[in-house]
C-alpha angles and dihedrals in degrees: 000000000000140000098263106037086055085049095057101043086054096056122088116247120286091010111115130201113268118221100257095053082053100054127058123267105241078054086052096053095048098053088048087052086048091050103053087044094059089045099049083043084060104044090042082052082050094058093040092056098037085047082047095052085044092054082051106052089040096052086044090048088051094042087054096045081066105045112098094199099054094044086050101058093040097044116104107254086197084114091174099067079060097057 
């Protein structure tokens, strides 16, 4: 008798055989190890991009804080609140 045929006999009626009862362990384990991989590479990718956006908003900010122009049309010209 094979494999197959002993597994389905010992399966209830209407349950079928899920994919990782079909494939080898050591397959299995593998798939699970690439899978964490690809999903530490993404959330590595994730903090990259989101320490990337930080250094630009910072360097802009900065850029901003010493440019007269800019200061000068943002600052509060309520000059009384000040005295």
């Amino acid at each position: 008798m094979n494999e197959v045929a002993y597994r389905r006999k010992s399966e209830p009626e209407g349950r079928t055989a899920t994919l990782k009862e079909l494939l080898h362990p050591d397959v299995v384990k593998k798939l699970a190890a690439q899978a964490d991989a690809i999903k530490a590479e993404a959330a590595r990718r994730k903090e990259e991009e989101r320490r990337r956006a930080e250094e630009a908003r910072a360097a802009e900010r900065k850029r901003l804080e010493n440019d007269f122009g800019h200061l000068l049309k943002n600052s509060n010209l309520d000059w009384k609140k000040f005295k």
